[in-house]
C-alpha positions as CSV (number, residue, x, y, z in Angstrom):
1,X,-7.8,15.5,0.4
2,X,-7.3,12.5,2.8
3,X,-8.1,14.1,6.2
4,X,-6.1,12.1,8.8
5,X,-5.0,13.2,12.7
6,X,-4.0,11.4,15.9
7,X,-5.9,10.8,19.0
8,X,-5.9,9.7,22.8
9,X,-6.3,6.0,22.0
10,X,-8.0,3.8,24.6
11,X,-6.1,0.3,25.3
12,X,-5.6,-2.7,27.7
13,X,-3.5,-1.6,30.3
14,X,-0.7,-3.3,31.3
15,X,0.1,-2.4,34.5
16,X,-3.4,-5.0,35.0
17,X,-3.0,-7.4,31.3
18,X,0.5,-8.9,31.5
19,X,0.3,-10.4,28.6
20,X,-1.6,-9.3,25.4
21,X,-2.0,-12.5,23.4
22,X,-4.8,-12.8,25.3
23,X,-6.9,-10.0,24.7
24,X,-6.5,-9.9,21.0
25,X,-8.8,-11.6,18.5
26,X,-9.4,-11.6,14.0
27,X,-11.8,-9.0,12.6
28,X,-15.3,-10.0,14.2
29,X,-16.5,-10.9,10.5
30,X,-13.9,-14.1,10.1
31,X,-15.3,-15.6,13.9
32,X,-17.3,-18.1,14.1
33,X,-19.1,-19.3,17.5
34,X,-16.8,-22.2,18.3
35,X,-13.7,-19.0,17.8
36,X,-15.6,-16.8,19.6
37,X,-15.4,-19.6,22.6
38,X,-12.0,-19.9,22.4
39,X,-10.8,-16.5,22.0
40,X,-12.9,-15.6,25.6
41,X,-11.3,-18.4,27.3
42,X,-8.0,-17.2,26.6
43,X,-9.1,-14.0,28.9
44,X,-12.1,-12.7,30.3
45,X,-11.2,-9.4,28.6
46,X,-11.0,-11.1,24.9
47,X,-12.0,-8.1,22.7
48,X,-14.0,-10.3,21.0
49,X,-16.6,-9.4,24.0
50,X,-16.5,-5.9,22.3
51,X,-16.7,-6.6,18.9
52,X,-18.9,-10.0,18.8
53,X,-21.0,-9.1,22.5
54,X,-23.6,-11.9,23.8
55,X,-25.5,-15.0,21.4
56,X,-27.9,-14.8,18.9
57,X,-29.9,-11.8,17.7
58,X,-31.1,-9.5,20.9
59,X,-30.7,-6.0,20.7
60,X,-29.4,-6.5,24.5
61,X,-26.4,-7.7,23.5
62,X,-25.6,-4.2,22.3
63,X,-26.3,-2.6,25.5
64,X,-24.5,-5.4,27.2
65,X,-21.4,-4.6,24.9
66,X,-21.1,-0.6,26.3
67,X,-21.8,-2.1,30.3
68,X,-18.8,-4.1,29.4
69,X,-16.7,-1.2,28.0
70,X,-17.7,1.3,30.6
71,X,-17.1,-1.4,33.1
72,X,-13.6,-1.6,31.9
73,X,-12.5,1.8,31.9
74,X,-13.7,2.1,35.4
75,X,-11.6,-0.9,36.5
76,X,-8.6,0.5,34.6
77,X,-8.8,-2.6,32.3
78,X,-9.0,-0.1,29.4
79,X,-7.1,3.3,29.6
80,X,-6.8,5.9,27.7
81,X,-3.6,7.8,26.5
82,X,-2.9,11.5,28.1
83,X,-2.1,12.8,24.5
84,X,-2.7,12.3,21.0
85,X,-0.5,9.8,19.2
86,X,-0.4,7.8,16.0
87,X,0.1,4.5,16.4
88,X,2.9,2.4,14.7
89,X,1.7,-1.5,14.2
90,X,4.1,-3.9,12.8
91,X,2.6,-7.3,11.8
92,X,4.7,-10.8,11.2
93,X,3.4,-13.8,10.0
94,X,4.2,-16.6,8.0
95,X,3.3,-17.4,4.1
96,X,4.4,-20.4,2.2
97,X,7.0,-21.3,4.7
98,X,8.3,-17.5,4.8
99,X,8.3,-15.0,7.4
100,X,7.7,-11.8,6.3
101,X,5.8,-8.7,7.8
102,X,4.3,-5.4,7.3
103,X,4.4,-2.4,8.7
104,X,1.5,0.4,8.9
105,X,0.4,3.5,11.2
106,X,-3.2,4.1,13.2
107,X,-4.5,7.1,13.3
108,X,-8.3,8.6,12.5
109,X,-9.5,9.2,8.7
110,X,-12.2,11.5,8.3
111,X,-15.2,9.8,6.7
112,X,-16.2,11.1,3.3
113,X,-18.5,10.0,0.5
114,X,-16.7,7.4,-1.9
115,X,-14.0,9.8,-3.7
116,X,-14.7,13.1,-2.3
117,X,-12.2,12.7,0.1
118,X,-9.9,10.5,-1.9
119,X,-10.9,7.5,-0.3
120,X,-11.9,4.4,-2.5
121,X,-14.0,1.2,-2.3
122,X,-12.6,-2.2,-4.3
123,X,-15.7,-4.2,-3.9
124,X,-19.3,-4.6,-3.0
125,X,-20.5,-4.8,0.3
126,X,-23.8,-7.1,2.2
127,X,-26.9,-4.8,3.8
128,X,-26.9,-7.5,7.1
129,X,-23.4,-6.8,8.5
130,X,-23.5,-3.3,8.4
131,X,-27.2,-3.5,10.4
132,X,-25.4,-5.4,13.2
133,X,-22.1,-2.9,12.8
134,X,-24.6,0.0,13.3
135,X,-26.3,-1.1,16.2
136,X,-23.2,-2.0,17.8
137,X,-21.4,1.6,16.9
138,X,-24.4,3.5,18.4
139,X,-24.8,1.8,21.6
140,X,-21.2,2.0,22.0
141,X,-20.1,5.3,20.7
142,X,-16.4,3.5,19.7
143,X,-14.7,2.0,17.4
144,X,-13.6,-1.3,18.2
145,X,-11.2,-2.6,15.2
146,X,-9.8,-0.4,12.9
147,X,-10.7,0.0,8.7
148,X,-7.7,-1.3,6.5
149,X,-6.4,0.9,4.0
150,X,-4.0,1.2,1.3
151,X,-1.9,4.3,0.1
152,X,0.7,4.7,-2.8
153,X,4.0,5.9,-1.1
154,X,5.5,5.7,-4.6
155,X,7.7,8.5,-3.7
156,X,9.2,7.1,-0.4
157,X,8.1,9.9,2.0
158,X,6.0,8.6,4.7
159,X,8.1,5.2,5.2
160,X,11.0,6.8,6.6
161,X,9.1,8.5,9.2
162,X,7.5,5.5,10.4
163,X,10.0,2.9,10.1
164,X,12.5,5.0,12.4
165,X,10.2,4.8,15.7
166,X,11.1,0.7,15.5
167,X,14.2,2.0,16.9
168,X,12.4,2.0,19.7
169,X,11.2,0.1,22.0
170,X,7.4,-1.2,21.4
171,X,4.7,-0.2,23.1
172,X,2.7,-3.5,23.0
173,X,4.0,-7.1,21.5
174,X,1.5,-9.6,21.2
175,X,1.7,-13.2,19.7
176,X,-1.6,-14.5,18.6
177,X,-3.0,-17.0,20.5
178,X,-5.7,-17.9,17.8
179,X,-2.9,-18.4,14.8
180,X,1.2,-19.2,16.5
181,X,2.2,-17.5,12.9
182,X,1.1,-14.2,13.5
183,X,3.3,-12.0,16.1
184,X,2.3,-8.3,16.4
185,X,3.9,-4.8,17.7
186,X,2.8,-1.4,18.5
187,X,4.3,1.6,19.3
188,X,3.4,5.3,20.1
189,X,4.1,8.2,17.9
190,X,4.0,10.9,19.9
191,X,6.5,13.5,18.3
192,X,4.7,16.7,17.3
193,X,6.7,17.2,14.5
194,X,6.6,13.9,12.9
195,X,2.9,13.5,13.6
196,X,2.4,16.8,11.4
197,X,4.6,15.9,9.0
198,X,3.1,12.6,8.2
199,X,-0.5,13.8,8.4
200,X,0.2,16.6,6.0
201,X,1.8,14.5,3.5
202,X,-1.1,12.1,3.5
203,X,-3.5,14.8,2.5
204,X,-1.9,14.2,-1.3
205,X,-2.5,10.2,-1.0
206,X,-5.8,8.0,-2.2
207,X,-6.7,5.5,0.0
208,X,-7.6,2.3,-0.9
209,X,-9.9,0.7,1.5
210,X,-8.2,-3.4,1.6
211,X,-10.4,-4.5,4.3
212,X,-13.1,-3.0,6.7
213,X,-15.9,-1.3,3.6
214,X,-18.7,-2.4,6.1
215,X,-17.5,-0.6,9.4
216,X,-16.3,2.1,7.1
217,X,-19.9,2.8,5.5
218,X,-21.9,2.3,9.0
219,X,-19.6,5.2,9.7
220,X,-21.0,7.2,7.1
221,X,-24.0,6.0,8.2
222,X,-23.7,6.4,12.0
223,X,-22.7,10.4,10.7
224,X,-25.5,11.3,9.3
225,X,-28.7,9.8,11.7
226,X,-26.1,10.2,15.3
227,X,-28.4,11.0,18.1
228,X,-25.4,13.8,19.2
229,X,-25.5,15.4,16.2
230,X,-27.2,18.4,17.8
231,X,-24.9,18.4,20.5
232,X,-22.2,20.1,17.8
233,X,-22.2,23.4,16.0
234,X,-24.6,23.1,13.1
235,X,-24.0,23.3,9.8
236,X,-21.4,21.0,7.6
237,X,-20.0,18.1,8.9
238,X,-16.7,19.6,10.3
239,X,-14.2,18.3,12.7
240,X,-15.5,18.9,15.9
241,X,-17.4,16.0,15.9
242,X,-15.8,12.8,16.6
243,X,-18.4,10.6,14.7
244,X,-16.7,12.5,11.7
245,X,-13.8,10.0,11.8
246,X,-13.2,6.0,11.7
247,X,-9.8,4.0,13.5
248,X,-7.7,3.3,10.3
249,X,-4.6,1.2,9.4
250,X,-2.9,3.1,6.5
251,X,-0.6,0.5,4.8
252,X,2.1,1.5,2.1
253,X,1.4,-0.6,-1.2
254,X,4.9,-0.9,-2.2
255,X,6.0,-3.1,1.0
256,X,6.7,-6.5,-1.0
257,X,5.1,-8.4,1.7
258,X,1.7,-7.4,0.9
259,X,-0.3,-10.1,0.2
260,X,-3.7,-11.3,-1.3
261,X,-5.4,-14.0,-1.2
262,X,-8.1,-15.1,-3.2
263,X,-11.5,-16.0,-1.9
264,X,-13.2,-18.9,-3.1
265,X,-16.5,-20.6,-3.5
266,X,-18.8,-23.2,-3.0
267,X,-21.9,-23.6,-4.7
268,X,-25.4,-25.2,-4.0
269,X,-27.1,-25.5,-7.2
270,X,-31.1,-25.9,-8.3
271,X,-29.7,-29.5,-9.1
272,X,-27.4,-31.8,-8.8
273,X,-23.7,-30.8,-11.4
274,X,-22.2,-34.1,-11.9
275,X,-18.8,-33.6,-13.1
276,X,-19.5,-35.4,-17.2
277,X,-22.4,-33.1,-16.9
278,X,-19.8,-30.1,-16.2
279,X,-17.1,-31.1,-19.1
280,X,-19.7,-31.0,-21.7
281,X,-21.1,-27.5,-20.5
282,X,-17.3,-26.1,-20.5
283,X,-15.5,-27.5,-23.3
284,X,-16.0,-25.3,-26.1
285,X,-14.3,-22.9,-23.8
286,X,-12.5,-24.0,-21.4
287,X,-9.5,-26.8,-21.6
288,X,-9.8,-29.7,-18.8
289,X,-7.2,-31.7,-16.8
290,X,-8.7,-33.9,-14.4
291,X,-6.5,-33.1,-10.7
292,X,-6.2,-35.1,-7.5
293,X,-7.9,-33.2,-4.8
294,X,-4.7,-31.9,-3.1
295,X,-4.2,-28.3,-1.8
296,X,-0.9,-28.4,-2.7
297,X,-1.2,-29.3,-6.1
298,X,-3.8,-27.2,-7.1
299,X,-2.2,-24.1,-5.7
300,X,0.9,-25.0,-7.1
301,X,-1.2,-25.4,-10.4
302,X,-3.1,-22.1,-9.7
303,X,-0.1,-20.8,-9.1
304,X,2.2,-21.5,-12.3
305,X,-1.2,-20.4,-14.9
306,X,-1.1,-17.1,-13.1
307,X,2.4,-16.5,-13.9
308,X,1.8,-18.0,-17.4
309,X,-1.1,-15.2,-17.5
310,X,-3.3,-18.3,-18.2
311,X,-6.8,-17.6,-17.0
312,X,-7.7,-20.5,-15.0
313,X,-9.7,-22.0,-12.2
314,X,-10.1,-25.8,-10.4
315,X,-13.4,-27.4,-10.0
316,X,-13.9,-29.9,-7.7
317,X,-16.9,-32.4,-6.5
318,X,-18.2,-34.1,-3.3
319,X,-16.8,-37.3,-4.4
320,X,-13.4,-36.4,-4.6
321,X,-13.3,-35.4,-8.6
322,X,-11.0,-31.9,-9.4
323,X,-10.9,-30.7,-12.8
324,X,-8.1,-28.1,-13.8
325,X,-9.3,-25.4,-16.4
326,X,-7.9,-23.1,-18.3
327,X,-9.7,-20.4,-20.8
328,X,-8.9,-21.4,-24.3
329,X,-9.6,-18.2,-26.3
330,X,-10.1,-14.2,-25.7
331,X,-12.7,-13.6,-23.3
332,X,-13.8,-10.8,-25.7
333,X,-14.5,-13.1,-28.2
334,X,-16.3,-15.5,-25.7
335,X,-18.6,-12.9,-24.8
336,X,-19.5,-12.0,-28.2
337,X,-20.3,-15.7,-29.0
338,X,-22.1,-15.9,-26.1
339,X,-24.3,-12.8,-26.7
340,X,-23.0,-11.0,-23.5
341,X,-20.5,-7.9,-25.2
342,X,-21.3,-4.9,-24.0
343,X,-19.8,-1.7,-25.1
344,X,-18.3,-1.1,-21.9
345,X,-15.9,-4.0,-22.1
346,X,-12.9,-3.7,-19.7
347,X,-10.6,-6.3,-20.3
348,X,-8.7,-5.4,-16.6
349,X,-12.4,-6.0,-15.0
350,X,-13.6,-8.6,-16.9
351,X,-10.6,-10.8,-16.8
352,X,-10.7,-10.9,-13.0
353,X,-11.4,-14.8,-11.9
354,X,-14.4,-13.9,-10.0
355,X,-15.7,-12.2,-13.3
356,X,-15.1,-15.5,-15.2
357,X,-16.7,-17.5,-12.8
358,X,-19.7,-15.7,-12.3
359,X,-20.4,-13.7,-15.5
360,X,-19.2,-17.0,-17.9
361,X,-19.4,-20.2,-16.3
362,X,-22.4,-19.2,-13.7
363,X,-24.5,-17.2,-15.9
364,X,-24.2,-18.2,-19.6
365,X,-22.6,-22.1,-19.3
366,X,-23.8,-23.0,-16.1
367,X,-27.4,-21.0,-16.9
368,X,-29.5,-24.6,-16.0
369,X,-28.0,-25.2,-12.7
370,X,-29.0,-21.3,-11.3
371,X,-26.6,-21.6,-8.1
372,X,-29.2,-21.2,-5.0
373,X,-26.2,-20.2,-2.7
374,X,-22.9,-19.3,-2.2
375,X,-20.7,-19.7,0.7
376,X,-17.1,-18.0,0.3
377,X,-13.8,-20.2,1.7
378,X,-10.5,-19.0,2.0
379,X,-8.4,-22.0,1.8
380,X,-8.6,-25.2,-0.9
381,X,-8.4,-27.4,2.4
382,X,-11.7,-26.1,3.4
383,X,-13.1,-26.7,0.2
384,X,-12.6,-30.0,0.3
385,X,-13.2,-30.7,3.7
386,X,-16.8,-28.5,3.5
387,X,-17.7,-30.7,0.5
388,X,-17.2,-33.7,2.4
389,X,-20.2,-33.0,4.9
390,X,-23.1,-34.6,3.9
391,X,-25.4,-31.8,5.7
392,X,-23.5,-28.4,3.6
393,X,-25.5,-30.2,0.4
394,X,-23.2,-28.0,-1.8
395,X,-22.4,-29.6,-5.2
396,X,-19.0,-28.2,-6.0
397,X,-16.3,-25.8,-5.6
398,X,-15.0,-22.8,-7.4
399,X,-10.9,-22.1,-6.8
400,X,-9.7,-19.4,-7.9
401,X,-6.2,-16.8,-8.0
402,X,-6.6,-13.5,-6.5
403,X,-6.0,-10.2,-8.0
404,X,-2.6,-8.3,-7.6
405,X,-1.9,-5.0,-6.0
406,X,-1.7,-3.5,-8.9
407,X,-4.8,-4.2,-10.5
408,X,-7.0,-3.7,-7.2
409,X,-5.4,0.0,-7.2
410,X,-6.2,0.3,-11.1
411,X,-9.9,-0.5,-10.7
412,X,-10.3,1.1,-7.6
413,X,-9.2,4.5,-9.2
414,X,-11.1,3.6,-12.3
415,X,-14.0,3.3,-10.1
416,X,-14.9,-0.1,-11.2
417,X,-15.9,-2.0,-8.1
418,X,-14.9,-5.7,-7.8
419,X,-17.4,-8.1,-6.9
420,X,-18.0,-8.7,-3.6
421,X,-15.7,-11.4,-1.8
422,X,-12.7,-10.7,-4.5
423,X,-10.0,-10.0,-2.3
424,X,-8.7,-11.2,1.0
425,X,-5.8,-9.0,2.3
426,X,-3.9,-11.5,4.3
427,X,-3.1,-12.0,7.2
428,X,-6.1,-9.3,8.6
429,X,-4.6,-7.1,11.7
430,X,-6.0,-8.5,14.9
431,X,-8.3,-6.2,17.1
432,X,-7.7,-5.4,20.7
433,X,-4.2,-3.0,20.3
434,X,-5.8,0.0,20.4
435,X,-9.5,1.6,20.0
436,X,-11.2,5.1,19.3
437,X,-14.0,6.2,22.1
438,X,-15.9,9.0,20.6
439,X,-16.1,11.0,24.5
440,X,-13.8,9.8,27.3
């Protein structure tokens, strides 16, 4: 069952932080240093202190994170909460024009192995972030930024419960200094009876982890090697032990607003791919439009195949060249020209873009130019404008469509795990509205 239960969250207090915009910052994993500098001098008590502490590689900048936190709490920067809440978060932000919003609860999620406890993966994960995630965790006993997860509330039970503490008014409201389009809220839920009631109809749910696998398996991690372990009665994990649970977001999937966004690539290969080179490599299976190198265009291109269910993906070069492709025949029958059928053939897996781009084009069409490396971009502007500078040396781009909801939850409770970099769950909750100490 999913093992859920509130706690005495730690936060910014605002009898001393007037104003909260300034303390909140993305997930540490989508900062990069010139961020990271503008995020700390929006407030000297950025969270991005916390979650991204010092420069460069020195283990010192672990121990220099929990100084700052315990520094903090003994200012009264950070407080913690008398009693044990949930949390309800509310996030707006702005999509194609639109505002629309989301709305989820924080609370604690007992770690368990992949699918014991009902709680699944959706894609591979890197070795080096959850090294640095680790190191950070056990200097710092707490978890800065919570794990993003997904639940089917198919029936309508939980919603209800949440939605009617907005009648309230919020705890925190925060605009994000880092993006003008993203406006958050938080509020406590402190109600006995509704806390019970939503924690014991979660224990039916499977979670879907949408964003956070690395914090969430340093947890598991963190478990089983944590210098306290002794320090608790012996035996199975059980809940006396606060390494036993991870700060989580639990999201209902039906909320139309969800949203995912693809994640795209650019490629350095073992030589230079010129774009005749690329037609002649393609063609037999793929049809070709050349496409100015706008972002509009090409999503609105990207766009219209996926609702055609055309498979399709846009190419583009350094000097400016974007080719439009679509998948002329079954991928089934692709792969058994191509000698790559297996037995195991799932046409939900296999038809995913990233699949495409890296089992097909990649691997089998592509087999001359091995890629060396791969960086992963969010946005078709920064595809082109990456490509542009001379010292990336990447030879082309890979744009793809993202997955829907629906197909994420189908392979995750297949247990069929994406590819890493498949999804991007936009926009990512900021960090900063609420964290889990492990011991006051």
């Amino acid at each position: 069952m999913v093992d859920i239960k509130p706690f005495a969250g730690l936060h910014f207090n605002n009898k001393k932080i007037r104003d909260f915009s300034g303390v909140i910052a993305p997930p540490y994993d989508v900062i990069q240093q010139q961020l990271k500098e503008t995020l700390k001098s929006f407030s000297p008590f950025n969270i991005v202190n916390l979650t991204l502490p010092g420069d460069g590689q020195s283990s010192d900048r672990y121990m220099g994170a929990k100084n700052i936190l315990q520094k903090w709490i003994d200012d009264s920067i950070l407080v913690f909460d008398e009693k044990k809440c949930l949390y309800l978060l509310e996030e707006e932000f702005t999509e194609n024009g639109a505002v629309k919003n989301f709305t989820g609860f924080i609370g604690l999620l007992k770690v368990e192995e992949y699918g014991k406890g009902k709680v699944l993966r959706h894609e591979k994960t890197l070795s080096k972030p959850k090294e640095d995630r680790l190191k950070l965790l056990t200097a710092c006993r707490t978890n800065f930024e919570f794990i993003y997860t997904i639940y089917n509330d198919s029936g309508n039970t939980i919603m209800p419960l949440i939605e009617n503490i907005k009648k309230e008014d919020e705890f925190i409201a925060a605009k994000a200094l880092y993006d003008k389009t993203l406006k958050f809220k938080l509020w406590k839920i402190s109600d006995d009876n509704t806390i019970n009631e939503i924690v014991d109809k979660m224990k039916t749910k499977t979670l879907l982890i949408a964003d956070g696998h690395h914090r969430y398996e340093t947890s598991r991690l963190y478990r089983e090697q944590s210098p306290q372990k002794n320090n608790y009665p012996q035996g199975p994990v059980n809940e006396h032990r606060p390494e036993d649970y991870i700060l989580s977001l639990f999201v209902s999937s039906g909320q139309k607003d969800i949203s995912i966004h693809p994640t795209h690539r650019l490629i350095r290969f073992n030589k230079e791919l010129k774009p005749e080179e690329l037609k002649k490599k393609i063609e037999k299976y793929f049809d070709i439009e050349p496409l100015a190198a706008s972002a509009d265009k090409i999503n609105k291109k990207m766009y219209a195949a996926k609702e055609a269910k055309q498979k399709s993906l846009c190419i583009c070069f350094k000097n400016g060249d974007c080719y439009f492709t679509v998948l002329k025949k079954d991928l089934k029958t692709i792969y058994n020209e191509a000698g790559i059928l297996t037995e195991d053939f799932n046409e939900m897996f296999e038809y995913l873009d990233v699949n495409i781009l890296h089992k097909l084009l990649l691997t089998v069409l592509l087999k001359d130019y091995a890629a060396q490396e791969i960086k992963f971009i969010h946005t078709a502007d920064e595809v082109f404008e990456t490509l542009k500078v001379p010292a990336e040396q990447y030879h082309a781009g890979f744009i793809l469509n993202a997955p829907d909801i629906n197909t994420v939850e189908n392979l995750s409770m297949a247990e069929m795990i994406m590819p890493q970099k498949s999804t991007y769950f936009y926009p990512k909750p900021c960090s900063g509205l609420v964290l889990y100490k492990f011991e006051k």
